[in-house]
C-alpha positions as CSV (number, residue, x, y, z in Angstrom):
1,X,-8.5,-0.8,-33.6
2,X,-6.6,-0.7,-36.4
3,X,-7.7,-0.3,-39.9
4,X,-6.0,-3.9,-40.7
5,X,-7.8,-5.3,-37.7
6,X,-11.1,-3.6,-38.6
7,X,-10.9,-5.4,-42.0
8,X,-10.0,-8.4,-40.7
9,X,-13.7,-7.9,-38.5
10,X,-15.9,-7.2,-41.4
11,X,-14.3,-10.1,-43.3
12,X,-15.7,-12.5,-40.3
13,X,-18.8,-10.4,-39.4
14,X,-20.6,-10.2,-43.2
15,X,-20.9,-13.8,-43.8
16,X,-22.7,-13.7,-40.4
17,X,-25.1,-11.0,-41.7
18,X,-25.6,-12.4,-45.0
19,X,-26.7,-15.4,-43.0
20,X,-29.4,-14.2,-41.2
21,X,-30.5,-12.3,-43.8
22,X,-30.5,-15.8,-46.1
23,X,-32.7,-17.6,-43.2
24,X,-34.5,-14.2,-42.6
25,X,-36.1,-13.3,-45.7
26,X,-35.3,-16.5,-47.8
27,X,-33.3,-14.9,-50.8
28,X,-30.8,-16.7,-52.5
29,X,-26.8,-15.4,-51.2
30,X,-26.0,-13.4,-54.4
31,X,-29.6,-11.5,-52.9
32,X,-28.8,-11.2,-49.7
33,X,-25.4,-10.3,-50.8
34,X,-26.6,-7.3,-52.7
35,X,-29.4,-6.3,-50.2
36,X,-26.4,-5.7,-47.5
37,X,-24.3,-4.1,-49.9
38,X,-26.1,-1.4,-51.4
39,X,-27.5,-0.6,-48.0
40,X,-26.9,2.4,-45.7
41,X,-26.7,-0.3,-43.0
42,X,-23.3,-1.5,-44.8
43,X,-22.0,2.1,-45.7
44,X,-22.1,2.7,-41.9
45,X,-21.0,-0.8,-40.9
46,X,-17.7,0.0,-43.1
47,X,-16.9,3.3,-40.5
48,X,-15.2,1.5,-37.8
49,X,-16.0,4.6,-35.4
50,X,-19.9,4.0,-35.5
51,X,-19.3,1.0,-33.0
52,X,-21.9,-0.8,-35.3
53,X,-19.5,-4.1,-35.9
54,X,-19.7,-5.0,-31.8
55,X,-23.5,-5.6,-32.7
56,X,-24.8,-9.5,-33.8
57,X,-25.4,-10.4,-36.9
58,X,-29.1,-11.1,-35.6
59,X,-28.9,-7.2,-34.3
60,X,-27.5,-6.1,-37.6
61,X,-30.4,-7.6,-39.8
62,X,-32.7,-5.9,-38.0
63,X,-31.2,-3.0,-38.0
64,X,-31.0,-3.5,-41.9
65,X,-34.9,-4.7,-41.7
66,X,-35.9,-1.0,-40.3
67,X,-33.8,0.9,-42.9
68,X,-36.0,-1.1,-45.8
69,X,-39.0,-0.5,-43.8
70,X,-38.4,3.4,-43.0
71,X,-35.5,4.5,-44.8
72,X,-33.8,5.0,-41.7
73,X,-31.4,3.7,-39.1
74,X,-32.4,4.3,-35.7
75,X,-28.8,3.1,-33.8
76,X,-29.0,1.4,-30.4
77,X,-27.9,3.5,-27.7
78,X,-24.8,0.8,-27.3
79,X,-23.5,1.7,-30.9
């Protein structure tokens, strides 16, 4: 994929994740903006080559839901 077309993925996939995190944990979006953001979750999300952006928004949250719980990202084996 290329880096235009990887872009063009993360520009449709975020909103998605900012969504459930919205309905999730009931935070306004400028929150659930910045909980994504400053996440490790999101640093990782941004590297096309961790395979994380084929994963649902739904799969994503949670995935952001363990790193506040733990402090760590435990990737699916699909990733």
């Amino acid at each position: 994929m290329s880096r235009t077309e990887y872009k063009a993925t993360l520009q449709m996939l975020v909103p998605m994740i900012i969504q459930v995190i919205i309905e999730k944990k009931d935070v306004s979006v400028s929150s659930a903006i910045k909980l994504l953001y400053v996440s490790k979750l999101y640093e990782k999300l941004e590297n096309e080559r961790t395979k994380l952006w084929h994963l649902s928004p739904l799969a994503l949250y949670e995935l952001l839901e363990m790193e506040l719980q733990t402090g760590k990202i435990i990737f699916p084996t699909e990733a």
